[in-house]
C-alpha angles and dihedrals in degrees: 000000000000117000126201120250114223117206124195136047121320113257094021113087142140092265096065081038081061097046095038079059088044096055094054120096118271083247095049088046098043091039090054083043093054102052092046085057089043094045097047092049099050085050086053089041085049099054102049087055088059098046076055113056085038089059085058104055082047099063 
């Protein structure tokens, strides 16, 4: 019978990181939301600027 290997200190895992999230206000929840998404789209923003302008100096 296979068993599971948890990894990580007793007593912290990723389910009391979920209800620590869960306990916080809807604001608190769809503002940290917000700025991953925002975050997230202006490295890939960033990154296409810069294969750009790296297509440029190529050719």
């Amino acid at each position: 019978m296979l068993q599971a290997i948890k990894l990580g200190l007793p007593g912290l895992g990723a389910k009391s990181l979920w209800q620590g999230l869960a306990r916080l206000p809807l604001v608190m929840r769809l503002s940290a939301a917000f700025v991953l998404i925002y975050a997230f789209g202006a490295a890939v923003g960033l990154t296409g600027i810069i294969n750009l302008i790296q297509l440029k100096q190529d050719t």
